[in-house]
C-alpha positions in Angstrom: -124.3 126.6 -91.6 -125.1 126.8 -94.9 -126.0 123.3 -97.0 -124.2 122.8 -99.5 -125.0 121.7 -103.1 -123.9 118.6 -103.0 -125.9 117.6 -99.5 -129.0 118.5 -101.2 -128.3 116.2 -103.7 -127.1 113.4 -101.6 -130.2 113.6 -99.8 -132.6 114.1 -102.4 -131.4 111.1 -104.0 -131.1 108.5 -101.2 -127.1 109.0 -101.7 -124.3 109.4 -99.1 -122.1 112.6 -99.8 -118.5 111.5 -99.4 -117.2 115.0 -99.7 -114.4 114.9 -101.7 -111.9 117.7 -103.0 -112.8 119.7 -105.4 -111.4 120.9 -108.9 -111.2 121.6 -112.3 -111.6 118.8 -114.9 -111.7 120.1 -118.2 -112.0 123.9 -120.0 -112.8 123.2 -123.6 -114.5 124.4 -126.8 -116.7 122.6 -128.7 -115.2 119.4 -130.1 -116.5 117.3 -133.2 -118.0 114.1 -132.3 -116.3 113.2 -135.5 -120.0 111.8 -137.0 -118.6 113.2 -140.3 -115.3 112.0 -140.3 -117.1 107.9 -139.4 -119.6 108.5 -142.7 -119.2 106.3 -145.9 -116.8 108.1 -148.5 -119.3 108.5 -151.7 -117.0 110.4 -154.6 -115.6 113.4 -155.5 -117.7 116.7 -154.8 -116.1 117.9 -158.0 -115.3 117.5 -161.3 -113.0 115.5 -162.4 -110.9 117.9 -164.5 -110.6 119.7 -161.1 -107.2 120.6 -159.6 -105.5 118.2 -156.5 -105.0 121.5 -154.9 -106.3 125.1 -155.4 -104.7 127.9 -154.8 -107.0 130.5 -152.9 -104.7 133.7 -152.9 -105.7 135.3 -156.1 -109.0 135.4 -155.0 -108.8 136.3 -151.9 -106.4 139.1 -152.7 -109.7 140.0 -155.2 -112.4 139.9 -152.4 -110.1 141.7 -150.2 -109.6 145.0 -151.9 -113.2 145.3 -153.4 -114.1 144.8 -149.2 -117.0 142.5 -149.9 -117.9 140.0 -147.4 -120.5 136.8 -147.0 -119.5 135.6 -143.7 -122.3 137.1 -141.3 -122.6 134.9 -138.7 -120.1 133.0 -135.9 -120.9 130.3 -133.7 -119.1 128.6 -130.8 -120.0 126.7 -127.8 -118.0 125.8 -124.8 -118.1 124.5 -121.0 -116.0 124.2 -118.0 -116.4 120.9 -116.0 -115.7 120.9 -112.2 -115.9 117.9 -110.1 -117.7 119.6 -107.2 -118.0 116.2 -105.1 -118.3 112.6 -104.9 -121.6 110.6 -103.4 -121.9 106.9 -102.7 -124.8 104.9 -104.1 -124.6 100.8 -103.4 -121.3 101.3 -101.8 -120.2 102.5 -104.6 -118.6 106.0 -105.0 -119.4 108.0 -107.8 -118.4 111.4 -109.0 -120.8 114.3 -109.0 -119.8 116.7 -112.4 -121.5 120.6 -112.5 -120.8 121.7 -115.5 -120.8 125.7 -117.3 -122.2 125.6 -120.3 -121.8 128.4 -122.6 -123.3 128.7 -126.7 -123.4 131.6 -128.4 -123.2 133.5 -132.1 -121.9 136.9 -132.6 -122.7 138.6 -136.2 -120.9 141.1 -138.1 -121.8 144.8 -138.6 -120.0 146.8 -140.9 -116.3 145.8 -139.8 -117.3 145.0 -135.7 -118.6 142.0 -134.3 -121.3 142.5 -132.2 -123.1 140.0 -130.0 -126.0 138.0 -131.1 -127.3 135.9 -128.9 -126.0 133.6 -126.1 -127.1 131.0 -124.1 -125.7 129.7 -120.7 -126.5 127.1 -118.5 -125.1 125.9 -115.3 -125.9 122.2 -115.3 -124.9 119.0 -112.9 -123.9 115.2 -113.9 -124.9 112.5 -111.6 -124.7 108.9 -112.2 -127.9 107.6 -113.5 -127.7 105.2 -110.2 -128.8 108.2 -108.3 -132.9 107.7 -109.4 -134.9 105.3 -107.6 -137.3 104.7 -110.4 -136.3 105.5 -114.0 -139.7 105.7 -115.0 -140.6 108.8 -112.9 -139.5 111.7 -115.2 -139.9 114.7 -113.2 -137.7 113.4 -110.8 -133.8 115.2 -111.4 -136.0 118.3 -112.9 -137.5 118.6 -109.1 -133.7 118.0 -108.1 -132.8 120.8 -110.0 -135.6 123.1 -109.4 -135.0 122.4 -105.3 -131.1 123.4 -105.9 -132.3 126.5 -107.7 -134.1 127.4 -104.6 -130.9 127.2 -102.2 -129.6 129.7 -100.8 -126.0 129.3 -102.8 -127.4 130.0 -105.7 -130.5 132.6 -105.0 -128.4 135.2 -104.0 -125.5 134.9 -106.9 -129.0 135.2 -109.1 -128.2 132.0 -110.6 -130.3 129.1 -111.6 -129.5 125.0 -111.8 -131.0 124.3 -115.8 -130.9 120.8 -115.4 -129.8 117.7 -113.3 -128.4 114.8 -116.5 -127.1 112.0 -115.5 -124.1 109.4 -116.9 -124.2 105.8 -117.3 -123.4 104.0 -113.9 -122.5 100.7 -115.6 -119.3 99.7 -116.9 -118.6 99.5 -120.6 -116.0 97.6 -123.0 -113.9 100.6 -122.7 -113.6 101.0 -119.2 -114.6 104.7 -119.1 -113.9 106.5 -116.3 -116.6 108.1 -114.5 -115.5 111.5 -115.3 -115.2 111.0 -118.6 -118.9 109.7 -119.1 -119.7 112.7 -117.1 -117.8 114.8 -119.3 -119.3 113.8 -122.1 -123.0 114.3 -121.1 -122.5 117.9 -120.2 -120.3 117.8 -123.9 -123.9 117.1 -125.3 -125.6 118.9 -123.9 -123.5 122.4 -125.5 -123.9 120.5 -128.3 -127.7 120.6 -128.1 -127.6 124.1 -127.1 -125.0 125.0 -130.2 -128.0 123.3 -132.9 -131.0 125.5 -131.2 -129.0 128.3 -131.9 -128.3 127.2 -135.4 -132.2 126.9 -135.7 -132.9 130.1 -135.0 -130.4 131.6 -137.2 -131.0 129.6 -140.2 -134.0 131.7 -141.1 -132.0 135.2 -141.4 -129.1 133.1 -144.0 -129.2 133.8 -147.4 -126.4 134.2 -150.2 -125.0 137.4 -148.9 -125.3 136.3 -145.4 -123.5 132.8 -144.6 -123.1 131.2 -140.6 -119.4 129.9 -139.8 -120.2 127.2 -137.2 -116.9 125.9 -135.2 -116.6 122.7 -135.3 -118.6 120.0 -137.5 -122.1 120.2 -139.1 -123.5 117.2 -136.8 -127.0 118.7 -136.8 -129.1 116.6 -139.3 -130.5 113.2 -138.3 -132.8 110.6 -140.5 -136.1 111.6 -139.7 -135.2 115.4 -140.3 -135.3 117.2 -143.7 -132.8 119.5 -144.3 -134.1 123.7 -144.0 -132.9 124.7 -147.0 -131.3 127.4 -145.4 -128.8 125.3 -144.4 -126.8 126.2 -148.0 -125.2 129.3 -146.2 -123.8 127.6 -143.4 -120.5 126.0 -143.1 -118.8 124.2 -140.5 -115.3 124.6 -139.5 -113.1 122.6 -137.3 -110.0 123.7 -136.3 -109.2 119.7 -135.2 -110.5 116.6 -137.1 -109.6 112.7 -137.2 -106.1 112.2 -139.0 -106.8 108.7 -139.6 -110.3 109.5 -141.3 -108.2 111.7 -144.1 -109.2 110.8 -147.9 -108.6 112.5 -151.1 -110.3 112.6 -153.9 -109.9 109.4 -155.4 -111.7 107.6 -151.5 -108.4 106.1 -150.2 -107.5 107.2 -146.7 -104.5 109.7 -147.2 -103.3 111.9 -144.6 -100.5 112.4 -146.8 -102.2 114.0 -149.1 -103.9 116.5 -146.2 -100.2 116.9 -144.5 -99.0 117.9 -148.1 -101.4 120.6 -148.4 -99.9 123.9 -149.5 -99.8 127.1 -147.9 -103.1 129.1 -148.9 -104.6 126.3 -150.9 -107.4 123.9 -150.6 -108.0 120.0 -151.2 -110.4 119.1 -153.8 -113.8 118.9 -152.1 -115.2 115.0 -151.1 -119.2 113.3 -150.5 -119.6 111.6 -147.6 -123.2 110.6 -146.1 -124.2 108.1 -143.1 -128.0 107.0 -144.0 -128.2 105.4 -140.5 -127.9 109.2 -138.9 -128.2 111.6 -141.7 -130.7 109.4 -144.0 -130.1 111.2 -147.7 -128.3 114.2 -146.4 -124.4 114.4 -148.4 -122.0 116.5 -146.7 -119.0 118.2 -148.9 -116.2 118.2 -146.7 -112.3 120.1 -148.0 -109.4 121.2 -146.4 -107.9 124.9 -146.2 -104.0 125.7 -145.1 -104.4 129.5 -143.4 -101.2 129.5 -142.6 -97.2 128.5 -143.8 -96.7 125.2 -142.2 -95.3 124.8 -138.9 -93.8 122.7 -136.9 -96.8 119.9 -137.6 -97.6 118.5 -140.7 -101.1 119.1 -139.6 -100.6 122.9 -138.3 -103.3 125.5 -139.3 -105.2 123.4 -141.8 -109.0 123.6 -140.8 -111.4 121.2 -142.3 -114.0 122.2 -144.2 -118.1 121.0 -144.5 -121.3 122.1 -146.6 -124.3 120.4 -147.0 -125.5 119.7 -150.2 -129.1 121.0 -150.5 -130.3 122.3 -153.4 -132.0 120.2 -155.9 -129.1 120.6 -158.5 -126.7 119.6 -155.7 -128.4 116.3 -154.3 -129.5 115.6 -158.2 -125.7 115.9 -159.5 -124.5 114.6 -155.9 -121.5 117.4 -156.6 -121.1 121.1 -155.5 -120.4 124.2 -157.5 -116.3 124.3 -157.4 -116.4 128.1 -157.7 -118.4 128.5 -154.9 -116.2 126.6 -153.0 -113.2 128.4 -154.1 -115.3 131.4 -152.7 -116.1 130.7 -149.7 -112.3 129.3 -149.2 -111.5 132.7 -149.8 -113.3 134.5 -147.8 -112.4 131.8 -144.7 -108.6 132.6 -145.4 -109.1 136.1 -145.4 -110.3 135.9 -141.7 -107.1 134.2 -140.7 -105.7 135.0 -136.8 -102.6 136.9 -138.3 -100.8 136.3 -134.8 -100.7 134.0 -132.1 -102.8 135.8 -128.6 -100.9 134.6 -126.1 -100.0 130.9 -125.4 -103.0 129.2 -127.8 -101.4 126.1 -129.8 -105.1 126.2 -131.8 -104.2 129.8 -133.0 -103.2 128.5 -136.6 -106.2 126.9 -137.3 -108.9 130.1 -135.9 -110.5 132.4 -138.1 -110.5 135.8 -136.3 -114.4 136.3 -136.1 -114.6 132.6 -134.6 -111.9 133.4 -132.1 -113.6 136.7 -130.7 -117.0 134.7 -130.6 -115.4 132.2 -128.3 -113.5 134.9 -126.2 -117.0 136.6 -126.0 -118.6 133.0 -124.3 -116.0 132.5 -122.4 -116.4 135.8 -120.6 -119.6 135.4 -119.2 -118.3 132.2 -117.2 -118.2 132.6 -113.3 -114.8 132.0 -112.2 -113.9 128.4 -110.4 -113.6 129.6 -107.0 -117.1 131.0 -107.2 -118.0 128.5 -108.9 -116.4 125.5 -106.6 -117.6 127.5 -103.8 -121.3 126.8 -104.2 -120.9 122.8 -103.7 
């Protein structure tokens, strides 16, 4: 008979496999870890004299019919979390989490999408419980190069990437296994979403801008800013209602819920020197669509980073540029709902065909469940 997955771990790690049932926990895109939306409010992005809202539609009616186009680049990342087992350490049972990982970016050619690069990782979650010396580093990499090797996965020509691990102690908000396990395979798309990023920077320029879904989460304190980060945006499609300001700093989600059809927000600074060190983020809001049944429905918020010198100097952003890009976001509106999709309001077509194009490399559950 065949070993199982889940035995070779249980065994490679001292455990006691408990085999439990086995499901589906979680299909999801990538998801802000709302960094952005936690960062100090600083002031206004723009001018004062600026507009509370800003109508979009005469220029994107403009960039329309002259069929110009900045927006090169789309990036999404998503996984599929299983729970493929459970294994007792200490007499206590814990959950064992594989997870599919899936990053990728898809660039624009003429008027098709093609396929730029992808990346895809099949990964597993075990409590950090399951290593007998913490110290020993190469330990879950031999794990995973040993699963690798079975039989299960040498003849599907698939490969484990990595063994991570979740925190085995409780915390102040009583987190369920699954979630912490959830939420280490969460970070590690994450991780694989800013290589990709890296390695497209350096073909950005002013006629060639990146649309990154979800927020721009990529820049910590000891890093400086590529200044090839001015032609990317991030774009989330959800974001923290109760984090909401206008321009004037005071939390507002009135003021986002109010937001007309086709229009923007004036644009807001926000930095966290404890992450980001002197990195400012310009972060808006765009309505694609007629609101719906929520206040909330088909706005998608906005985020830049302020880089060059006249930016960080003046601490503001250009408002036309702005208006611009807004454009050329609403333009790329999902005119219609595919199928049953309560996010279709807030996609942008290109975005929505890169994450259809991730999602189809995926190996289906039963496959999938079938190797543990």
């Amino acid at each position: 008979m065949q070993e199982k997955l889940t035995d070779i771990i249980a065994r490679e790690t001292f455990g006691k496999n408990c085999g439990a049932g086995k499901f589906t926990l979680s299909d999801s895109e990538s998801q802000d870890t709302e960094e952005i939306s936690q960062t100090v409010f600083t002031h206004s992005a723009e001018p004062s004299n600026t507009s509370k809202y800003t109508d979009l539609l005469p220029i994107s009616r403009k960039l329309s019919s002259s069929g110009s186009q900045l927006l090169t680049y789309f990036l999404d990342g998503s996984r599929r979390v299983f729970k493929a087992g459970e294994i007792s350490y200490s007499r206590t049972v814990y959950p064992v989490i594989a997870g599919q990982i899936s990053a990728g970016a898809c660039r624009r050619v003429s008027r098709r999408l093609v396929p730029e690069i992808l990346r895809r990782e099949i990964v597993i979650a075990v409590p950090d419980i399951a290593s007998p010396d913490s110290n020993v580093p190469g330990f879950f990499p031999a794990i995973a190069r040993k699963l690798s090797d079975s039989p299960a996965i040498k003849r599907r020509g698939l490969e484990i990437s990595a063994v991570i691990t979740y925190p085995s102690a409780k915390d102040s908000r009583n987190t369920s296994y699954e979630d912490k396990a959830t939420i280490a395979v969460q970070e590690r798309m994450i991780q694989r979403e800013k290589e990709i990023t890296e390695s497209l920077v350096r073909k950005l320029n002013h006629r060639n801008y990146l649309v990154k879904d979800g927020s721009l989460e990529y820049r910590k304190k000891s890093q400086l800013p590529n200044a090839n980060y001015r032609w990317v945006i991030g774009l989330s499609k959800s974001f923290s209602r109760e984090s909401c300001r206008n321009y004037q700093g005071k939390i507002d989600q009135e003021y986002i819920a109010e937001l007309p059809p086709y229009h923007r927000t004036r644009a807001v600074i926000y930095r966290n020197p404890e992450i980001f060190g002197d990195t400012e983020f310009a972060v808006w809001y765009i309505r694609l669509h007629e609101r719906g049944k929520s206040a909330f429905a088909g706005i998608v918020k906005a985020e830049k980073m302020l880089i060059t010198q006249s930016e960080r100097g003046k601490h503001e952003i250009d408002s036309a540029e702005i208006d611009t890009l807004s454009a050329y976001i609403l333009n790329e509106r999902n005119p219609v709902c595919y199928g049953n999709d309560p996010r279709w309001a807030g996609h942008i077509y290109p975005v929505y065909l890169t994450e259809k194009y991730i999602k189809s490399r995926y190996i289906s559950a039963e496959s999938f469940l079938h190797m543990f």
